[in-house]
C-alpha positions as protocol buffer text, in pm:
chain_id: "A"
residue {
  index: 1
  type: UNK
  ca { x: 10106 y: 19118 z: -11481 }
}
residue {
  index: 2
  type: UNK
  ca { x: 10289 y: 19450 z: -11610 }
}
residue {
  index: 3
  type: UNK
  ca { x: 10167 y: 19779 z: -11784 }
}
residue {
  index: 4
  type: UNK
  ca { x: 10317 y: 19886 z: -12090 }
}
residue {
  index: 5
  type: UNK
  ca { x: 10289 y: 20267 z: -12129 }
}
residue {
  index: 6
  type: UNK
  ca { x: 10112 y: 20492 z: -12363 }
}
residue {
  index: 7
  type: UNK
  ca { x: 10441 y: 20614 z: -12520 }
}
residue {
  index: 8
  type: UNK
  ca { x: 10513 y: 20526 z: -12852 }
}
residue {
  index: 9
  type: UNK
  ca { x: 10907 y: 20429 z: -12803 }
}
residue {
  index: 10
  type: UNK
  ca { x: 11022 y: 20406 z: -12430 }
}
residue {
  index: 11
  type: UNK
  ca { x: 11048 y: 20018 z: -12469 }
}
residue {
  index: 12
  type: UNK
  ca { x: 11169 y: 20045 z: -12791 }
}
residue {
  index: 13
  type: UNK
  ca { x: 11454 y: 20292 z: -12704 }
}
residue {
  index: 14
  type: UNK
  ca { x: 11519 y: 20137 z: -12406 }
}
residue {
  index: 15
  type: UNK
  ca { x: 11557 y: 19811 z: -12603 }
}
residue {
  index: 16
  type: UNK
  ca { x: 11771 y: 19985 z: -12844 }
}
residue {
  index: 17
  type: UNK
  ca { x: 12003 y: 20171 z: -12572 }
}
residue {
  index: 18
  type: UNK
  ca { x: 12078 y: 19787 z: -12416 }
}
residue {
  index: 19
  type: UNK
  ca { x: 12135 y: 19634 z: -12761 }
}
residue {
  index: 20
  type: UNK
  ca { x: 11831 y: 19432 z: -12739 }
}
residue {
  index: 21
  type: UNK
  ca { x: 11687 y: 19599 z: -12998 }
}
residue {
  index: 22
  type: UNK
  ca { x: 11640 y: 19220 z: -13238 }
}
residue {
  index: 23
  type: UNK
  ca { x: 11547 y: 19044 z: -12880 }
}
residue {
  index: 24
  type: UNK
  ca { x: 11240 y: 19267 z: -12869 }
}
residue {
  index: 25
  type: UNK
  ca { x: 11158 y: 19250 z: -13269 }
}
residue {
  index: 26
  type: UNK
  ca { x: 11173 y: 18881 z: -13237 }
}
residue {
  index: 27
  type: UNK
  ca { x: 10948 y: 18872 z: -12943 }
}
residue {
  index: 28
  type: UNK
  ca { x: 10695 y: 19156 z: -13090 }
}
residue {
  index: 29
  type: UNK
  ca { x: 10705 y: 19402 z: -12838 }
}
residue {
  index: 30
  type: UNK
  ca { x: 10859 y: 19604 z: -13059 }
}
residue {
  index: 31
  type: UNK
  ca { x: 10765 y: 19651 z: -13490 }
}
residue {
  index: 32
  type: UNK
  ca { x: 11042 y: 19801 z: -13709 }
}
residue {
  index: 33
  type: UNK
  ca { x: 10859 y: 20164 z: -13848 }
}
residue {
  index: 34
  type: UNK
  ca { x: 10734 y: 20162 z: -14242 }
}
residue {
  index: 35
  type: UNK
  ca { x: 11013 y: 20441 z: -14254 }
}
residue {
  index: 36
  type: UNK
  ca { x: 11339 y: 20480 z: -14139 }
}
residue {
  index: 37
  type: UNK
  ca { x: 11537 y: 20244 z: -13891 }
}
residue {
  index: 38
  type: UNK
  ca { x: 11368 y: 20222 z: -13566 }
}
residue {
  index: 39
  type: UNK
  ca { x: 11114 y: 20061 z: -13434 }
}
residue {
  index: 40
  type: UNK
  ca { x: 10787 y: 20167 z: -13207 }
}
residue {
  index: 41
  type: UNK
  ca { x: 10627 y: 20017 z: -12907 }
}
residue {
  index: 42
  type: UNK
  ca { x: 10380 y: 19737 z: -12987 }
}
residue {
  index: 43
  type: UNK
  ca { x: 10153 y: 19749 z: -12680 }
}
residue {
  index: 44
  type: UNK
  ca { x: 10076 y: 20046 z: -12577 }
}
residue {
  index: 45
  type: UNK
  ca { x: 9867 y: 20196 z: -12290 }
}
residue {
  index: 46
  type: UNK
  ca { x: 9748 y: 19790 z: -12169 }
}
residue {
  index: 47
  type: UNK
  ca { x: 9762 y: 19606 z: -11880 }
}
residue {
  index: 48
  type: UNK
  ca { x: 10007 y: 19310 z: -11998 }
}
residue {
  index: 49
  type: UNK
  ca { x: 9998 y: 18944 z: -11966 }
}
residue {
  index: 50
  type: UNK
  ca { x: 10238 y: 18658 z: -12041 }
}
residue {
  index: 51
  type: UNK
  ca { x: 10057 y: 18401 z: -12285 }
}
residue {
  index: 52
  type: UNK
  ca { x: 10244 y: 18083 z: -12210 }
}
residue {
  index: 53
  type: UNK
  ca { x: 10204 y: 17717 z: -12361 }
}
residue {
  index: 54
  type: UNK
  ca { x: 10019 y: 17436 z: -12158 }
}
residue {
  index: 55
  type: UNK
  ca { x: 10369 y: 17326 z: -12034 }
}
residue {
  index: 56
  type: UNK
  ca { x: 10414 y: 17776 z: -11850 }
}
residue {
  index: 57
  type: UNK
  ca { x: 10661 y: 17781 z: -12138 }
}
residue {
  index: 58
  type: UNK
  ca { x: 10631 y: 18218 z: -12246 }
}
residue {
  index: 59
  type: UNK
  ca { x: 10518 y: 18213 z: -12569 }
}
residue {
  index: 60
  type: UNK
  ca { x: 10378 y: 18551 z: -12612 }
}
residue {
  index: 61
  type: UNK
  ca { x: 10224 y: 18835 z: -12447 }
}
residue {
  index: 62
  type: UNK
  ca { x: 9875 y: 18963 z: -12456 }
}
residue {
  index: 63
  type: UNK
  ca { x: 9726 y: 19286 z: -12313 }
}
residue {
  index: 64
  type: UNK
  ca { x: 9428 y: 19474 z: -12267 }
}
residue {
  index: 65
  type: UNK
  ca { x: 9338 y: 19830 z: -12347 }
}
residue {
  index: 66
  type: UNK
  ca { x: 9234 y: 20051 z: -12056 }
}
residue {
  index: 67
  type: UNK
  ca { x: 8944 y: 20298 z: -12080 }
}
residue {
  index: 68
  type: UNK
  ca { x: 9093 y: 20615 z: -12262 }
}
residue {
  index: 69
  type: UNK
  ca { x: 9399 y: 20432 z: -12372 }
}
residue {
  index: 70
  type: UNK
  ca { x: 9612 y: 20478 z: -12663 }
}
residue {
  index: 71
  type: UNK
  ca { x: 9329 y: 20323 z: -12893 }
}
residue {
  index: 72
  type: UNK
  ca { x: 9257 y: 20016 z: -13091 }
}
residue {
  index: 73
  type: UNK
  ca { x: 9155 y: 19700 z: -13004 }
}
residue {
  index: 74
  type: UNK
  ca { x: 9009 y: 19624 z: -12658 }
}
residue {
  index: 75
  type: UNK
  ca { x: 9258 y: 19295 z: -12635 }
}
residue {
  index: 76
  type: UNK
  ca { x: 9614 y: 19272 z: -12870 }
}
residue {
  index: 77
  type: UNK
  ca { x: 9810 y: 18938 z: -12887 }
}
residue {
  index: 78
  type: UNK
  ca { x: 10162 y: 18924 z: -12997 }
}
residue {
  index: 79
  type: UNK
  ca { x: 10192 y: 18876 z: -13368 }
}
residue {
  index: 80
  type: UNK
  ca { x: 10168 y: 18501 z: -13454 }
}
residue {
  index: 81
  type: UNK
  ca { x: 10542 y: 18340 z: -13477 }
}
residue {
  index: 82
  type: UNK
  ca { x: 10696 y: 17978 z: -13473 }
}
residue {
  index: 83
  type: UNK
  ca { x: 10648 y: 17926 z: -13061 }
}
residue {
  index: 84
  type: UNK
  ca { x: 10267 y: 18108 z: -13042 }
}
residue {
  index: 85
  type: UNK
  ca { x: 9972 y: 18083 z: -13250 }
}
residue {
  index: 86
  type: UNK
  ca { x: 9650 y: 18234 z: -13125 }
}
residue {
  index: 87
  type: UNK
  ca { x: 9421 y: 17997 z: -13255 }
}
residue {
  index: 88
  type: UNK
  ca { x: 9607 y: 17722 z: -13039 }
}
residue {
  index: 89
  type: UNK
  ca { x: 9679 y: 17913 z: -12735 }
}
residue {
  index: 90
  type: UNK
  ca { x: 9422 y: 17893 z: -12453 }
}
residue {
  index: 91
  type: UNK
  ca { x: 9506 y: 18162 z: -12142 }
}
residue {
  index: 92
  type: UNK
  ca { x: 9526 y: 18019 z: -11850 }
}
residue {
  index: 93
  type: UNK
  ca { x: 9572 y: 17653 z: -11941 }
}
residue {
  index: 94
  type: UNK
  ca { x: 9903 y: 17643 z: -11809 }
}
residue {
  index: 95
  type: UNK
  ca { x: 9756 y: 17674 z: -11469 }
}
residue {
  index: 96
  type: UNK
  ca { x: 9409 y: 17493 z: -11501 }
}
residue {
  index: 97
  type: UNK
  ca { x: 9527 y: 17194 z: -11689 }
}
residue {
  index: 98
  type: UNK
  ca { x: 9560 y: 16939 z: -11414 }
}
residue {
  index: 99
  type: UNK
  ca { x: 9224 y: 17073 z: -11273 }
}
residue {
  index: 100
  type: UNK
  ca { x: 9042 y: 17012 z: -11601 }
}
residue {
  index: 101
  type: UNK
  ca { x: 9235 y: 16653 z: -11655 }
}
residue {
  index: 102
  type: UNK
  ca { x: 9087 y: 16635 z: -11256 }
}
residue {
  index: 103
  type: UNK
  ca { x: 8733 y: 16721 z: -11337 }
}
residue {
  index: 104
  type: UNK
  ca { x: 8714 y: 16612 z: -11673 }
}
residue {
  index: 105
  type: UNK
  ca { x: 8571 y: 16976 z: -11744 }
}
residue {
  index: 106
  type: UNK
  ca { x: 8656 y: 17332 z: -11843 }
}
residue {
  index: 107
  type: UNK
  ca { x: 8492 y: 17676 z: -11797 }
}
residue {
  index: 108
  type: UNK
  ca { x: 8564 y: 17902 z: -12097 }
}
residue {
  index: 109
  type: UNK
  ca { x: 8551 y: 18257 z: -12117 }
}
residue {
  index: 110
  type: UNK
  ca { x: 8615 y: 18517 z: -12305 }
}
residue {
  index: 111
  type: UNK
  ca { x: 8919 y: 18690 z: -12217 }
}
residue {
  index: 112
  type: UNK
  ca { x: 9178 y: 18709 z: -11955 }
}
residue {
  index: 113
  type: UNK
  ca { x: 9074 y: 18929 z: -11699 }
}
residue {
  index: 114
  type: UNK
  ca { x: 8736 y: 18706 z: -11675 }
}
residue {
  index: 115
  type: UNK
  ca { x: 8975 y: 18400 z: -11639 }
}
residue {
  index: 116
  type: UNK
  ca { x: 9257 y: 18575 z: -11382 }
}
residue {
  index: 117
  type: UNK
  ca { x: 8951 y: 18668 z: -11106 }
}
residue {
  index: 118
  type: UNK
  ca { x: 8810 y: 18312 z: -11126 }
}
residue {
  index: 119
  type: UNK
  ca { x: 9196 y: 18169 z: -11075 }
}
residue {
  index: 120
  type: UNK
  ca { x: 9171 y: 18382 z: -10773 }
}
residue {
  index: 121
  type: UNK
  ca { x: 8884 y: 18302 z: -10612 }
}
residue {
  index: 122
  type: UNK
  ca { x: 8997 y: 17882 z: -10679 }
}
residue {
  index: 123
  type: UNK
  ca { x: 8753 y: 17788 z: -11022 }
}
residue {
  index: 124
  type: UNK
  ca { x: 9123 y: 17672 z: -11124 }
}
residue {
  index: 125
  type: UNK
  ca { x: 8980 y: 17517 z: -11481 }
}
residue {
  index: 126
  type: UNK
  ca { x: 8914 y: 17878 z: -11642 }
}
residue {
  index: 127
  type: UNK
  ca { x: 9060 y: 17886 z: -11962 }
}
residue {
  index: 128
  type: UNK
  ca { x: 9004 y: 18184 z: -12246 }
}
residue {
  index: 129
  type: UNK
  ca { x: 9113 y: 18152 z: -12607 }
}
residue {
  index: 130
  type: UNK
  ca { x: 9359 y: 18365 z: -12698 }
}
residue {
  index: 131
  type: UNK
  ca { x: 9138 y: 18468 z: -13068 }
}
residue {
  index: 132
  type: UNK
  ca { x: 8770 y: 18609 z: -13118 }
}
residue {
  index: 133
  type: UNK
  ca { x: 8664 y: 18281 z: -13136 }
}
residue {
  index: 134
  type: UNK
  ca { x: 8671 y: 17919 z: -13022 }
}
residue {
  index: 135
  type: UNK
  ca { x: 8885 y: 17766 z: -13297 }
}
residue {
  index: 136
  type: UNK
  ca { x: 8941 y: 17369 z: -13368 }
}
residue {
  index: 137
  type: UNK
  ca { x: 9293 y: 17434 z: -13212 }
}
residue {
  index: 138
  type: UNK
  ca { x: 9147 y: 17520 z: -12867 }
}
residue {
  index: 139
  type: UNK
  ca { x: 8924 y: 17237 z: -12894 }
}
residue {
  index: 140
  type: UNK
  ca { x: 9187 y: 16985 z: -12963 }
}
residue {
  index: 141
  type: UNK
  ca { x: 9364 y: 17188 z: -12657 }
}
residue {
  index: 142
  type: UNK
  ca { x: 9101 y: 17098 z: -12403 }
}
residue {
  index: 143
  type: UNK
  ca { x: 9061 y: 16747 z: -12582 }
}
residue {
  index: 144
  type: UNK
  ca { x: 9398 y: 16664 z: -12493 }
}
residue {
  index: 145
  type: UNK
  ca { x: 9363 y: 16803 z: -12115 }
}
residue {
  index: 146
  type: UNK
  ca { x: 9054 y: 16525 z: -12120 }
}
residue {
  index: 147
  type: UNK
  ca { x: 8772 y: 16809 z: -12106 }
}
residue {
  index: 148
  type: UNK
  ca { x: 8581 y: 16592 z: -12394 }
}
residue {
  index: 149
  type: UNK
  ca { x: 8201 y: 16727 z: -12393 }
}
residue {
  index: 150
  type: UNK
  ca { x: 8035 y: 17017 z: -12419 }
}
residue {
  index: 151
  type: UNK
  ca { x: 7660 y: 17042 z: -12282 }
}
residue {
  index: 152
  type: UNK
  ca { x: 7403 y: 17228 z: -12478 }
}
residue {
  index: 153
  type: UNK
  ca { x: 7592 y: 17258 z: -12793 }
}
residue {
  index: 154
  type: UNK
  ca { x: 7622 y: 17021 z: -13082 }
}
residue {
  index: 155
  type: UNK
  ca { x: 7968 y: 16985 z: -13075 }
}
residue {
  index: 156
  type: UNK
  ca { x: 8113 y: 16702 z: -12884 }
}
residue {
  index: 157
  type: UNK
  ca { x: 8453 y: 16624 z: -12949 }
}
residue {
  index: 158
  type: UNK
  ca { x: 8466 y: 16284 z: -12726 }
}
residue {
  index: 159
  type: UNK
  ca { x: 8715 y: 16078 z: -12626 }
}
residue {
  index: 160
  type: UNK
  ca { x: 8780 y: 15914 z: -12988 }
}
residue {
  index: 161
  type: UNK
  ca { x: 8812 y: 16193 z: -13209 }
}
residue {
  index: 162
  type: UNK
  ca { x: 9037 y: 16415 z: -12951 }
}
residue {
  index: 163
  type: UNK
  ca { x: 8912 y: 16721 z: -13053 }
}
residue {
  index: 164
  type: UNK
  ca { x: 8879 y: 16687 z: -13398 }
}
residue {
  index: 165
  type: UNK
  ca { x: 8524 y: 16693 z: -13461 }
}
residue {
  index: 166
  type: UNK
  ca { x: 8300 y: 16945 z: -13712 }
}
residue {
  index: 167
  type: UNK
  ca { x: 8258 y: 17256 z: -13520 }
}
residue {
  index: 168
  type: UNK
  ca { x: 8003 y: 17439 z: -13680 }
}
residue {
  index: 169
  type: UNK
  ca { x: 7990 y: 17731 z: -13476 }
}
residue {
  index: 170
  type: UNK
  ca { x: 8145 y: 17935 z: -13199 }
}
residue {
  index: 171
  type: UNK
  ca { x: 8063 y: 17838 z: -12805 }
}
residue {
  index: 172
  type: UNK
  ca { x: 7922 y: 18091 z: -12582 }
}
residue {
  index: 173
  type: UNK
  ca { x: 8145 y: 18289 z: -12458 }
}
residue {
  index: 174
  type: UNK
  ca { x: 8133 y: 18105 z: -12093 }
}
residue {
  index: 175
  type: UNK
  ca { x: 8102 y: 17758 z: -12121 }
}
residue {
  index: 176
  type: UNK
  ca { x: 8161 y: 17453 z: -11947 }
}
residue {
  index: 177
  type: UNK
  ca { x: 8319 y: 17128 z: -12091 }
}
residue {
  index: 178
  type: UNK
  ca { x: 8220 y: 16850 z: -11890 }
}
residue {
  index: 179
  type: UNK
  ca { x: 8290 y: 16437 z: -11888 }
}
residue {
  index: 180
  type: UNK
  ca { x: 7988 y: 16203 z: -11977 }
}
Protein backbone atom coordinates (compact mmCIF):
# COMPACT_ATOMS: atom_id res chain seq x y z
CA UNK A 1 0.00 0.00 0.00
CA UNK A 2 1.57 3.56 -0.93
CA UNK A 3 0.13 7.18 -1.29
CA UNK A 4 0.66 9.03 -4.30
CA UNK A 5 0.57 12.81 -3.60
CA UNK A 6 -1.67 15.58 -4.58
CA UNK A 7 1.03 17.20 -6.78
CA UNK A 8 0.58 17.23 -10.27
CA UNK A 9 4.39 16.21 -11.35
CA UNK A 10 6.64 15.01 -8.39
CA UNK A 11 6.46 11.37 -9.81
CA UNK A 12 6.61 12.49 -13.07
CA UNK A 13 9.77 14.67 -12.59
CA UNK A 14 11.20 12.39 -10.47
CA UNK A 15 10.68 9.77 -13.22
CA UNK A 16 12.07 12.11 -15.67
CA UNK A 17 15.28 13.21 -13.49
CA UNK A 18 16.19 9.10 -13.28
CA UNK A 19 15.50 8.54 -17.00
CA UNK A 20 12.54 6.50 -16.31
CA UNK A 21 10.49 8.79 -17.78
CA UNK A 22 8.99 5.76 -20.76
CA UNK A 23 9.10 3.11 -17.64
CA UNK A 24 6.42 5.20 -15.97
CA UNK A 25 4.35 6.09 -19.39
CA UNK A 26 4.31 2.45 -20.08
CA UNK A 27 3.11 1.56 -16.69
CA UNK A 28 0.47 4.67 -16.48
CA UNK A 29 1.56 6.37 -13.60
CA UNK A 30 2.48 8.92 -15.61
CA UNK A 31 0.25 10.50 -19.11
CA UNK A 32 2.30 12.55 -21.63
CA UNK A 33 0.41 16.41 -21.38
CA UNK A 34 -2.03 17.41 -24.56
CA UNK A 35 0.79 20.17 -24.88
CA UNK A 36 4.27 20.26 -24.80
CA UNK A 37 6.74 17.35 -23.79
CA UNK A 38 6.16 16.26 -20.33
CA UNK A 39 4.05 14.34 -18.70
CA UNK A 40 1.77 14.73 -15.30
CA UNK A 41 1.09 12.48 -12.42
CA UNK A 42 -1.71 9.97 -13.05
CA UNK A 43 -2.87 9.26 -9.48
CA UNK A 44 -3.05 11.84 -7.54
CA UNK A 45 -3.99 12.51 -3.86
CA UNK A 46 -5.05 8.26 -3.39
CA UNK A 47 -4.14 5.73 -1.28
CA UNK A 48 -2.43 3.20 -3.90
CA UNK A 49 -2.70 -0.40 -4.50
CA UNK A 50 -0.90 -2.95 -6.69
CA UNK A 51 -3.58 -4.79 -8.97
CA UNK A 52 -1.82 -8.05 -9.70
CA UNK A 53 -2.97 -11.18 -11.87
CA UNK A 54 -4.30 -14.45 -10.12
CA UNK A 55 -0.68 -15.80 -10.42
CA UNK A 56 0.68 -11.95 -7.75
CA UNK A 57 2.10 -11.11 -11.17
CA UNK A 58 1.82 -6.61 -10.96
CA UNK A 59 -0.28 -5.82 -13.55
CA UNK A 60 -1.47 -2.46 -12.62
CA UNK A 61 -2.19 -0.17 -9.89
CA UNK A 62 -5.41 1.06 -8.51
CA UNK A 63 -6.11 3.78 -5.91
CA UNK A 64 -8.63 5.44 -4.04
CA UNK A 65 -9.45 9.09 -3.57
CA UNK A 66 -9.34 10.44 -0.03
CA UNK A 67 -11.97 12.85 1.32
CA UNK A 68 -10.88 16.41 -0.02
CA UNK A 69 -8.49 14.96 -2.48
CA UNK A 70 -7.37 16.19 -5.72
CA UNK A 71 -10.89 15.28 -7.27
CA UNK A 72 -12.44 12.84 -9.62
CA UNK A 73 -13.38 9.55 -9.29
CA UNK A 74 -13.72 7.89 -5.85
CA UNK A 75 -11.55 4.68 -7.29
CA UNK A 76 -8.95 5.10 -10.65
CA UNK A 77 -7.41 1.95 -12.29
CA UNK A 78 -4.45 2.13 -14.48
CA UNK A 79 -5.38 2.65 -18.07
CA UNK A 80 -6.17 -0.74 -19.73
CA UNK A 81 -2.84 -2.20 -21.57
CA UNK A 82 -1.65 -5.68 -22.94
CA UNK A 83 -0.84 -7.28 -19.17
CA UNK A 84 -4.23 -5.60 -17.29
CA UNK A 85 -7.70 -5.33 -18.28
CA UNK A 86 -10.23 -4.23 -15.71
CA UNK A 87 -12.99 -6.19 -16.74
CA UNK A 88 -10.76 -9.40 -16.07
CA UNK A 89 -8.97 -8.35 -13.07
CA UNK A 90 -10.51 -9.31 -9.71
CA UNK A 91 -8.52 -7.53 -6.47
CA UNK A 92 -7.52 -9.67 -4.24
CA UNK A 93 -7.66 -12.97 -6.14
CA UNK A 94 -4.12 -13.38 -6.04
CA UNK A 95 -4.41 -13.99 -2.38
CA UNK A 96 -7.93 -15.68 -2.00
CA UNK A 97 -7.64 -18.06 -4.85
CA UNK A 98 -6.66 -21.24 -3.10
CA UNK A 99 -9.28 -20.35 -0.38
CA UNK A 100 -12.09 -20.09 -2.93
CA UNK A 101 -10.72 -23.40 -4.95
CA UNK A 102 -10.86 -24.63 -0.88
CA UNK A 103 -14.40 -23.62 -0.24
CA UNK A 104 -15.73 -23.79 -3.52
CA UNK A 105 -17.02 -20.10 -2.78
CA UNK A 106 -16.26 -16.40 -3.06
CA UNK A 107 -17.39 -13.22 -1.23
CA UNK A 108 -17.48 -10.24 -3.63
CA UNK A 109 -17.39 -6.76 -2.88
CA UNK A 110 -17.18 -3.76 -4.14
CA UNK A 111 -13.90 -2.29 -3.90
CA UNK A 112 -10.60 -2.78 -2.31
CA UNK A 113 -10.60 -1.34 0.92
CA UNK A 114 -13.89 -3.59 1.68
CA UNK A 115 -11.76 -6.61 0.45
CA UNK A 116 -8.14 -5.57 2.31
CA UNK A 117 -10.08 -5.44 6.06
CA UNK A 118 -11.75 -8.83 5.44
CA UNK A 119 -8.05 -10.31 4.28
CA UNK A 120 -7.17 -9.05 7.65
CA UNK A 121 -9.43 -10.27 9.85
CA UNK A 122 -8.90 -14.14 7.82
CA UNK A 123 -12.38 -14.17 5.26
CA UNK A 124 -9.29 -14.98 2.81
CA UNK A 125 -11.89 -15.54 -0.36
CA UNK A 126 -12.75 -11.64 -0.70
CA UNK A 127 -12.38 -10.71 -4.06
CA UNK A 128 -13.58 -7.09 -5.71
CA UNK A 129 -13.73 -6.43 -9.44
CA UNK A 130 -11.52 -4.12 -10.54
CA UNK A 131 -14.70 -2.17 -12.93
CA UNK A 132 -18.23 -0.71 -11.82
CA UNK A 133 -19.55 -3.83 -12.46
CA UNK A 134 -19.40 -7.62 -12.37
CA UNK A 135 -18.37 -8.35 -15.96
CA UNK A 136 -18.38 -11.99 -17.78
CA UNK A 137 -14.51 -11.74 -17.35
CA UNK A 138 -14.73 -11.83 -13.52
CA UNK A 139 -17.14 -14.52 -13.75
CA UNK A 140 -15.06 -16.74 -15.87
CA UNK A 141 -12.26 -15.58 -13.15
CA UNK A 142 -14.01 -17.13 -10.21
CA UNK A 143 -15.23 -20.06 -12.59
CA UNK A 144 -11.84 -21.05 -13.09
CA UNK A 145 -10.85 -20.72 -9.18
CA UNK A 146 -14.01 -23.42 -8.92
CA UNK A 147 -16.40 -20.73 -7.15
CA UNK A 148 -19.30 -22.09 -9.70
CA UNK A 149 -22.78 -20.82 -8.10
CA UNK A 150 -24.20 -17.97 -7.07
CA UNK A 151 -27.29 -18.12 -4.53
CA UNK A 152 -30.20 -15.83 -5.00
CA UNK A 153 -29.39 -14.70 -8.41
CA UNK A 154 -30.21 -16.22 -11.74
CA UNK A 155 -26.94 -16.56 -12.91
CA UNK A 156 -25.19 -19.78 -12.35
CA UNK A 157 -22.24 -20.33 -14.25
CA UNK A 158 -21.68 -24.19 -13.13
CA UNK A 159 -19.17 -26.42 -13.54
CA UNK A 160 -19.84 -27.04 -17.47
CA UNK A 161 -20.02 -23.76 -18.89
CA UNK A 162 -16.90 -22.28 -16.71
CA UNK A 163 -18.16 -19.07 -16.45
CA UNK A 164 -19.59 -18.49 -19.58
CA UNK A 165 -23.14 -18.30 -18.97
CA UNK A 166 -25.86 -15.23 -19.89
CA UNK A 167 -25.40 -12.73 -17.22
CA UNK A 168 -28.18 -10.57 -17.38
CA UNK A 169 -27.43 -8.30 -14.74
CA UNK A 170 -24.93 -7.04 -12.21
CA UNK A 171 -24.52 -9.03 -8.61
CA UNK A 172 -24.95 -7.19 -5.47
CA UNK A 173 -22.29 -5.59 -4.58
CA UNK A 174 -21.39 -8.33 -1.67
CA UNK A 175 -22.04 -11.61 -2.70
CA UNK A 176 -21.16 -15.00 -2.08
CA UNK A 177 -20.39 -17.74 -4.73
CA UNK A 178 -20.90 -20.96 -3.27
CA UNK A 179 -20.56 -24.95 -4.53
CA UNK A 180 -23.88 -26.99 -4.94
Amino acid sequence: MGWAPEAWDRLADRLEREGLREAGLATGLVQPRKKGASCYDFFRGRVMLPLRSPDGRPVGFGGRLLSGGAGGPKYLNSKDSPLYHKADTLFGMDLARAEIRWLHRAVLVEGYFDCVPLHQVGVRHAVAPCSTHLTPGHLQMLARAEAWTCPGHPYNPGPSTHGMGPCARPLPSSTSFEAP
